[in-house]
MARNUMI-916712 format. One record per atom (N, C-alpha, C, O): x, z, y. Coordinates in pm, whole numbers, padded with zeros to 5 digits, always signed. Layout:
XZY
...
***
This chain:
-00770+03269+05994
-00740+03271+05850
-00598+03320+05828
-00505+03269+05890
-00578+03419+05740
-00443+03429+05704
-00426+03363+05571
-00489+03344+05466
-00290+03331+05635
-00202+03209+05543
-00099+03225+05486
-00045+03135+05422
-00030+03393+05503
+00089+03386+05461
+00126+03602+05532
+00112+03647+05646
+00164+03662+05428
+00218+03779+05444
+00384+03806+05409
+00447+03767+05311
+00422+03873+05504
+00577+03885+05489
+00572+04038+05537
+00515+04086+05636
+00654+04105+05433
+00616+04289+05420
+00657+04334+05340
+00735+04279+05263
+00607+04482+05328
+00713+04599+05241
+00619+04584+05110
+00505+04591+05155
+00611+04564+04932
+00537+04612+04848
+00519+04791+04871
+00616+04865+04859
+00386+04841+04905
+00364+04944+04909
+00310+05009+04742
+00353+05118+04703
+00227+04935+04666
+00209+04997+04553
+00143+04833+04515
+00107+04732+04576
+00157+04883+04368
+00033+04720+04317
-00014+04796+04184
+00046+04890+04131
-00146+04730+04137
-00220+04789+04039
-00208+04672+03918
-00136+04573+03906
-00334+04741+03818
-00379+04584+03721
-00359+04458+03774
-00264+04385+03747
-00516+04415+03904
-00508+04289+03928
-00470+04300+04066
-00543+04225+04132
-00373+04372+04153
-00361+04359+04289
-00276+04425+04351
-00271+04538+04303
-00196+04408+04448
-00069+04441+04567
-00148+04528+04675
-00269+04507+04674
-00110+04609+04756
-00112+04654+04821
+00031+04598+04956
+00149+04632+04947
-00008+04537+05031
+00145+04523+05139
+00158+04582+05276
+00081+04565+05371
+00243+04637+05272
+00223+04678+05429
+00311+04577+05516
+00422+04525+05504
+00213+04575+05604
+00280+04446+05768
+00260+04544+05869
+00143+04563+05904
+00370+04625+05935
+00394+04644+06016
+00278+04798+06066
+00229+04842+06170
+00278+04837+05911
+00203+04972+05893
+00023+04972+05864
-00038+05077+05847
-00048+04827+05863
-00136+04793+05805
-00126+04745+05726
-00099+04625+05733
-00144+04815+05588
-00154+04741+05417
-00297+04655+05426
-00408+04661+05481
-00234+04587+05350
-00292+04459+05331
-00348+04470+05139
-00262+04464+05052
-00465+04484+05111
-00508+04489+04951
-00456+04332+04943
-00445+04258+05040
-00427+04299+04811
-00413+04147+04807
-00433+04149+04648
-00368+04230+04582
-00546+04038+04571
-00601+04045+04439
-00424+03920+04435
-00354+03856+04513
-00433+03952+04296
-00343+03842+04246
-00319+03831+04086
-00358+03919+04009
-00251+03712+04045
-00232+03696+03897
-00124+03776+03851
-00017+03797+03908
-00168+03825+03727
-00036+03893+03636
+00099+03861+03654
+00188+03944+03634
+00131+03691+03710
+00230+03653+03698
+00271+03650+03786
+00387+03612+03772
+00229+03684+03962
+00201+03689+04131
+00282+03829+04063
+00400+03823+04027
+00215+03929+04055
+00279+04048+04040
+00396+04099+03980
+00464+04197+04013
+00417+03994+03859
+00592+04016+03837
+00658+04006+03929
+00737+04088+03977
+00621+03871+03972
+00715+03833+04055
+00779+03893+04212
+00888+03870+04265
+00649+03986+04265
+00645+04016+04382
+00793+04124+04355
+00880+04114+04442
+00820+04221+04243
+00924+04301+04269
+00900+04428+04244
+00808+04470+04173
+01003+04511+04316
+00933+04657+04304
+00884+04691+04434
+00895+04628+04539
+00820+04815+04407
+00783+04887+04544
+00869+04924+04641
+00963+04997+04610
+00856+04888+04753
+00964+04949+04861
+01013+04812+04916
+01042+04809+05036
+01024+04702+04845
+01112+04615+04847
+01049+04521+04968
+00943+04565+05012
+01101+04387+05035
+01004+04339+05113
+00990+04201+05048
+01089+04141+05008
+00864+04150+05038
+00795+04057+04988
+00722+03956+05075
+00650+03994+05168
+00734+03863+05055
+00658+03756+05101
+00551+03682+05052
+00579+03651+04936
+00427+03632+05089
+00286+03624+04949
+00198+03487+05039
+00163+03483+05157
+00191+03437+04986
+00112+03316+05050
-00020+03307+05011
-00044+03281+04893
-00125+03327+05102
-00292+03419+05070
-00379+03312+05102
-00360+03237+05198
-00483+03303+05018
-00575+03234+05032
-00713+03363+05095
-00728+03475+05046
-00794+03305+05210
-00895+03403+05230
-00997+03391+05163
-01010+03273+05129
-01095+03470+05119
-01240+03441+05035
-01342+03537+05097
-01373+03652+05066
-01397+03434+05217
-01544+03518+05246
-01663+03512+05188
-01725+03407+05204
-01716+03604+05118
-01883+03611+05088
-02013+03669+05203
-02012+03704+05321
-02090+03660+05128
-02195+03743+05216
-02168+03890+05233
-02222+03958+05319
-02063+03942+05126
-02077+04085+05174
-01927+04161+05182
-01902+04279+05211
-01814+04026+05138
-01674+04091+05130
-01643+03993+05224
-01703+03900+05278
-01517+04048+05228
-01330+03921+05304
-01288+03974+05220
-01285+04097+05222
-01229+03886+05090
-01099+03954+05042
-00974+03863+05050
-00987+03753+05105
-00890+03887+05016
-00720+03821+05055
-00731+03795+04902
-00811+03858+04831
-00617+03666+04838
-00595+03688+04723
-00441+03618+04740
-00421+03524+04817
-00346+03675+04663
-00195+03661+04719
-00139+03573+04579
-00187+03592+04467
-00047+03493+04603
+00020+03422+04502
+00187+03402+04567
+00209+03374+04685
+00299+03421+04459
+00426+03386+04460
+00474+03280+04528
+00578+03287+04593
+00389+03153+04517
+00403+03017+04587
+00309+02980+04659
+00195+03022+04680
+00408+02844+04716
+00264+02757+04785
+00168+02735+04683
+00053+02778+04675
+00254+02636+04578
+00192+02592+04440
+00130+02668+04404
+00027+02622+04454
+00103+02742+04362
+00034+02876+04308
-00101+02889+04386
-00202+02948+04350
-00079+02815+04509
-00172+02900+04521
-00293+02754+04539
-00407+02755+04494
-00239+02659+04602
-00279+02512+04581
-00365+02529+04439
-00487+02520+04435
-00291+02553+04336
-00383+02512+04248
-00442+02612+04182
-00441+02617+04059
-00512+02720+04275
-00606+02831+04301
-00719+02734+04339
-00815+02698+04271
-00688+02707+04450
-00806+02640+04549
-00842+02512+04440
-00957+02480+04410
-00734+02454+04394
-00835+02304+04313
-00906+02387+04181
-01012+02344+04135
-00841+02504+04123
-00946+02524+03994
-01085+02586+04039
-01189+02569+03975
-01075+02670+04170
-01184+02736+04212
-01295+02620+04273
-01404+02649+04321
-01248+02507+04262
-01307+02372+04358
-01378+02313+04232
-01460+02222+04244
-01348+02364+04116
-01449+02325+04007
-01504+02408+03935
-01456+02503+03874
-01677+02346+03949
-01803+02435+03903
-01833+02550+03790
-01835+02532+03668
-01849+02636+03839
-01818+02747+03728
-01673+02838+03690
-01645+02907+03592
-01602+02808+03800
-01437+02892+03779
-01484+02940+03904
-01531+02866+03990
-01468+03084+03915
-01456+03161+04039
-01292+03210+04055
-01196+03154+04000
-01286+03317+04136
-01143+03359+04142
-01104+03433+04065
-00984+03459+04052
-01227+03502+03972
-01145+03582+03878
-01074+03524+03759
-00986+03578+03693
-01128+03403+03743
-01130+03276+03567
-01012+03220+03667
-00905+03228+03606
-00998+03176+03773
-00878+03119+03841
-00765+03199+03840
-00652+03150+03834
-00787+03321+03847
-00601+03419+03826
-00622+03416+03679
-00527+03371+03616
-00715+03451+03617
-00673+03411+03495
-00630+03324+03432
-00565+03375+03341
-00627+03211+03426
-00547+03078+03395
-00405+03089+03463
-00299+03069+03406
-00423+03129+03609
-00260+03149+03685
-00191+03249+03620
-00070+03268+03636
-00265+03318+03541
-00195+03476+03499
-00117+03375+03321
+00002+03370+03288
-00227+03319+03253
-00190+03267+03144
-00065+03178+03158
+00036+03192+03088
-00083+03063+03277
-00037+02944+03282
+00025+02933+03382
-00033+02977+03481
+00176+02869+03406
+00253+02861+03460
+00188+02720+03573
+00115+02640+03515
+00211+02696+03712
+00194+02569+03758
+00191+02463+03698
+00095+02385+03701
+00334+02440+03611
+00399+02316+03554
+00287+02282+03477
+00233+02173+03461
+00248+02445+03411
+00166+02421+03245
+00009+02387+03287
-00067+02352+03195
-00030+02393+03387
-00155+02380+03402
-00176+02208+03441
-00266+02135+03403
-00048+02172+03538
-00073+02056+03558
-00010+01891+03396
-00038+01774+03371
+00075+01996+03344
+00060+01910+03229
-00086+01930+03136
-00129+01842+03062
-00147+02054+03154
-00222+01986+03077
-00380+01955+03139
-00485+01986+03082
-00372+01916+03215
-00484+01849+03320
-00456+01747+03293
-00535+01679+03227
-00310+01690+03341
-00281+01563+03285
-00329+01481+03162
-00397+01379+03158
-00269+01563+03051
-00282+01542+02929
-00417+01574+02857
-00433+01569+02735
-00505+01605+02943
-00660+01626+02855
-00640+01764+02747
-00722+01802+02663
-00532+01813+02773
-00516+01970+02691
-00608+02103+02682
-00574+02220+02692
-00748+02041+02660
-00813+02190+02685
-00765+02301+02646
-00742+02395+02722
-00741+02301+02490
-00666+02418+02450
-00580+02532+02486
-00568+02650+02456
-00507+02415+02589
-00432+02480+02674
-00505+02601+02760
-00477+02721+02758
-00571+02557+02808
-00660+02578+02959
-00725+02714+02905
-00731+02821+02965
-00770+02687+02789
-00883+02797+02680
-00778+02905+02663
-00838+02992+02600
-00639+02954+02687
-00576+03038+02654
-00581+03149+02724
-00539+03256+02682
-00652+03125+02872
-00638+03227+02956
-00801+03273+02942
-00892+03198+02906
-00817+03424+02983
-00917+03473+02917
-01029+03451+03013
-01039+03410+03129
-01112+03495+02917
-01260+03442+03014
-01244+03280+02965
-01335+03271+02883
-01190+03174+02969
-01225+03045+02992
-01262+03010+02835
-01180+03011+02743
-01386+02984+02823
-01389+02871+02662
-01385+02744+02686
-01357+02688+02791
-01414+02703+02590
-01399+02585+02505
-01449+02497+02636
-01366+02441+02708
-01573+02491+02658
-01655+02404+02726
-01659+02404+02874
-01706+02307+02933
-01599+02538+02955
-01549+02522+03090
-01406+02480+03091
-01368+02429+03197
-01289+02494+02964
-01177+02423+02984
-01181+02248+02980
-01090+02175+03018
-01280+02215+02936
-01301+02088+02904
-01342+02035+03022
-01286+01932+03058
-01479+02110+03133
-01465+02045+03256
-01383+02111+03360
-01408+02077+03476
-01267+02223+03338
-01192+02203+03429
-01068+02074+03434
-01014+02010+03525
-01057+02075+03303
-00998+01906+03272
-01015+01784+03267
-00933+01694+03254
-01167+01780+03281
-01216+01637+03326
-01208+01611+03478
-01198+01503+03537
-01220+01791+03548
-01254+01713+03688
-01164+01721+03772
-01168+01664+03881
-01031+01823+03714
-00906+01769+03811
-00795+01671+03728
-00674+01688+03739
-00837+01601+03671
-00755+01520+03585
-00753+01422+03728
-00641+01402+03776
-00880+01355+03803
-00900+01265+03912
-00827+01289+03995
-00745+01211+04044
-00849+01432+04029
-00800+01543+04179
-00628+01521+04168
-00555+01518+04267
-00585+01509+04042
-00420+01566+04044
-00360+01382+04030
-00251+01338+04068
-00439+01331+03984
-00403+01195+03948
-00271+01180+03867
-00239+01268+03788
-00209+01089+03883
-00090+01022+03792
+00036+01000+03914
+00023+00901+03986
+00150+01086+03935
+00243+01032+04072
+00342+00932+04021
+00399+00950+03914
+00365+00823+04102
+00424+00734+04128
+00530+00724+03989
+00540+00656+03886
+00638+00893+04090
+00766+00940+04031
+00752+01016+03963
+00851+01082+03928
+00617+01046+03909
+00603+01160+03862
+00509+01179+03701
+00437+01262+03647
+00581+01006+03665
+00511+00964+03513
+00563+01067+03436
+00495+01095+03336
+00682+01144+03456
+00708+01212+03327
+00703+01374+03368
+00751+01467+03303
+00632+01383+03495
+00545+01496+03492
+00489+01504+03466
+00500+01603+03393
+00345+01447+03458
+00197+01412+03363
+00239+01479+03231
+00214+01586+03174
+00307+01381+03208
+00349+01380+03034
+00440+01488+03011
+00477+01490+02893
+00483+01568+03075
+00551+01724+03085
+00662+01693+02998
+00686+01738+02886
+00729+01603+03069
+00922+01578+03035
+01015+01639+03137
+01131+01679+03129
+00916+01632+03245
+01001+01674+03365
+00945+01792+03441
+00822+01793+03442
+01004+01891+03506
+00976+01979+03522
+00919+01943+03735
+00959+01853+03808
+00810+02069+03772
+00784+02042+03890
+00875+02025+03997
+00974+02072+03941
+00905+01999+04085
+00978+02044+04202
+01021+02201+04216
+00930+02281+04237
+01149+02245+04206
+01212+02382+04155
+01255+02454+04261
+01234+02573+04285
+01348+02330+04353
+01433+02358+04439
+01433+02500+04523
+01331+02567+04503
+01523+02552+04606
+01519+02684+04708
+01343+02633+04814
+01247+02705+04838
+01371+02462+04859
+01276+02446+04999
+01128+02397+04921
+01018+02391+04976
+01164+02361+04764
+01045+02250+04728
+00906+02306+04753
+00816+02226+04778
+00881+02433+04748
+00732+02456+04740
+00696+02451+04923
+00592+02424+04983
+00788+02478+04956
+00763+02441+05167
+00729+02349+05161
+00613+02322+05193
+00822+02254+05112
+00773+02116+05130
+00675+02026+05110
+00618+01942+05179
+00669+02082+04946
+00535+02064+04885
+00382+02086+04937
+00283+02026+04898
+00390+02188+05034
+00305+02258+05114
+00286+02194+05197
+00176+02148+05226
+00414+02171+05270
+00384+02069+05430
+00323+01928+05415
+00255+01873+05501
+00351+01883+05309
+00284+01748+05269
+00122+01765+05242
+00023+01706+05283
+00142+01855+05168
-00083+01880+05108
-00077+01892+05229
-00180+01837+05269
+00008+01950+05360
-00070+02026+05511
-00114+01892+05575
-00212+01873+05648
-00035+01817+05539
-00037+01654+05621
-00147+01567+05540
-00185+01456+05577
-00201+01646+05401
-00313+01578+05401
-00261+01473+05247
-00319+01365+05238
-00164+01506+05141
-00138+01451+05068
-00175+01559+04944
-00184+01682+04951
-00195+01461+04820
-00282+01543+04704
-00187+01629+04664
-00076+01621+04718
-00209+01722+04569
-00079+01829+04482
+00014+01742+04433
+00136+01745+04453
-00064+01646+04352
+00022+01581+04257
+00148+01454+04311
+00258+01428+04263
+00072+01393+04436
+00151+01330+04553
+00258+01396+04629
+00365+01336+04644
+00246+01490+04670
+00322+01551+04700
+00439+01612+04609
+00559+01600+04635
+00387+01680+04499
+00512+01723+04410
+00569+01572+04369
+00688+01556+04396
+00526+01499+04328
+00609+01358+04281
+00681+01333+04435
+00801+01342+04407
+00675+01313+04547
+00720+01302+04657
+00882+01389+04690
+01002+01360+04694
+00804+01499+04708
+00933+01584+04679
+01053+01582+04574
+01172+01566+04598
+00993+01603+04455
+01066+01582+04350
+01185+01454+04331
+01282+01447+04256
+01129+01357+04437
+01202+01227+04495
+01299+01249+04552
+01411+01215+04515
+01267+01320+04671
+01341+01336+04767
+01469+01439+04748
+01584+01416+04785
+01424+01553+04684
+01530+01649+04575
+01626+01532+04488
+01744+01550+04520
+01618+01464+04427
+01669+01387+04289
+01771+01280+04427
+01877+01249+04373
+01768+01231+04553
+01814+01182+04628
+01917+01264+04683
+02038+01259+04659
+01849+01346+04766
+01929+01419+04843
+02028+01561+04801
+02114+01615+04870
+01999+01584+04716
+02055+01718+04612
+01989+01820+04652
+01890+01817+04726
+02059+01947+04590
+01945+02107+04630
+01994+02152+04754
+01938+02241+04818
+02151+02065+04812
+02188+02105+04963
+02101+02083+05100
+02115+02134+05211
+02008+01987+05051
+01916+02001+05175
+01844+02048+05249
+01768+02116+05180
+01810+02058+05375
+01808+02141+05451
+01625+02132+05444
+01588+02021+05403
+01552+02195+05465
+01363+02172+05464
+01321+02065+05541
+01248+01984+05484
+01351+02045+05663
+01367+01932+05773
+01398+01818+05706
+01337+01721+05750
+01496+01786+05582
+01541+01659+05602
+01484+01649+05446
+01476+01545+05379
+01451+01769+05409
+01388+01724+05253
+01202+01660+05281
+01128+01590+05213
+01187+01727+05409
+01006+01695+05375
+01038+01568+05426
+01025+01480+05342
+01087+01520+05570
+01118+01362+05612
+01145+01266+05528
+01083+01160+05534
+01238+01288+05442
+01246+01208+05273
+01168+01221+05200
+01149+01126+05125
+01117+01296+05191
+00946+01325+05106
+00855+01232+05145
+00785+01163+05072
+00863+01235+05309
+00758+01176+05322
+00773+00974+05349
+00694+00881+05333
+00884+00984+05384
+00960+00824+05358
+00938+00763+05175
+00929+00644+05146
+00936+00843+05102
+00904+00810+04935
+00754+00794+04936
+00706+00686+04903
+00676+00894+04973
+00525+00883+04987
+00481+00790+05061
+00359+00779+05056
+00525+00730+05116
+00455+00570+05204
+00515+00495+05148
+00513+00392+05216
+00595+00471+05026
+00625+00388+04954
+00504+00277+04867
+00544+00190+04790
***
């Protein structure tokens, strides 16, 4: 499985990057907002890929973050969002904004990105409202007072924790701990270890 591209932007289209690693481009589908971010052409980029095998493709699909891409896999994990209704919401909706309004029962929200109505935003919000839960430290994330984990290391970290088997929402409240403790000087090593000393709390 690839998990992660580090490379030159060779060209990108509507919905997708082109990267070259080491003189094999890599197609990579991604959100409107994956593609700002990646840069210009020429430049070297880094893309954290989820794989998607069918019966008749492999395709790569590339996102800016860990986060990003985490909550690829939980919207595609509910019935009736494929990957295309999933970059669409990532393309509409920022991380922060998707998980406040999962939180908050915000279909409306959810209904902004295209393709999604009324009645699939409603059960993509009933069924990761469970999935993302309520964090500890992270009451006034729910309630979108506080912003996700920002930091230079947070989405590593954030990552290494779901890797160890902790939810999105556990983990960003975790981190977000361990940041608010230790400041933005910390090193990845000593931010996920404090992460994870708050999470067995």
């Amino acid at each position: 499985m690839i998990a992660k591209l580090r490379g030159i932007l060779d060209s990108t289209g509507i919905d997708h990057a082109v990267i070259d690693v080491g003189g094999v481009g890599y197609l990579v589908g991604a959100s409107s907002r994956t593609l700002a971010a990646l840069g210009f052409t020429g430049e070297a980029v880094t893309v954290h890929t989820e794989m998607l095998v069918s019966d008749d493709a492999i395709r790569l699909v590339g996102f800016a973050s860990a986060e990003e891409r985490d909550w690829f896999r939980l919207l595609t994990g509910v019935q009736g969002v494929g990957a295309r209704v999933a970059l669409a919401i990532l393309s509409a909706l920022e991380p922060a904004e998707i998980h406040r309004a999962v939180a908050m029962g915000d279909k409306a929200m959810v209904s902004r990105a295209n393709g999604v109505g009324p009645k699939l935003a409603q059960r993509i919000v009933m069924e990761l409202k469970d999935k993302i839960g309520v964090a500890p430290a992270g009451a006034a994330i729910a309630a979108g007072t506080a912003p996700l984990p920002g930091g230079s290391h947070s989405a590593d970290a954030v990552s290494a924790l779901q890797n160890l088997g902790f939810k999105p929402a556990e983990a960003s409240a975790a981190v977000a701990a361990a940041e608010a403790e230790a400041g933005d000087g910390a090193t990845l090593d000593a931010l996920v270890r404090l992460a994870l000393r708050k999470a067995a709390k």
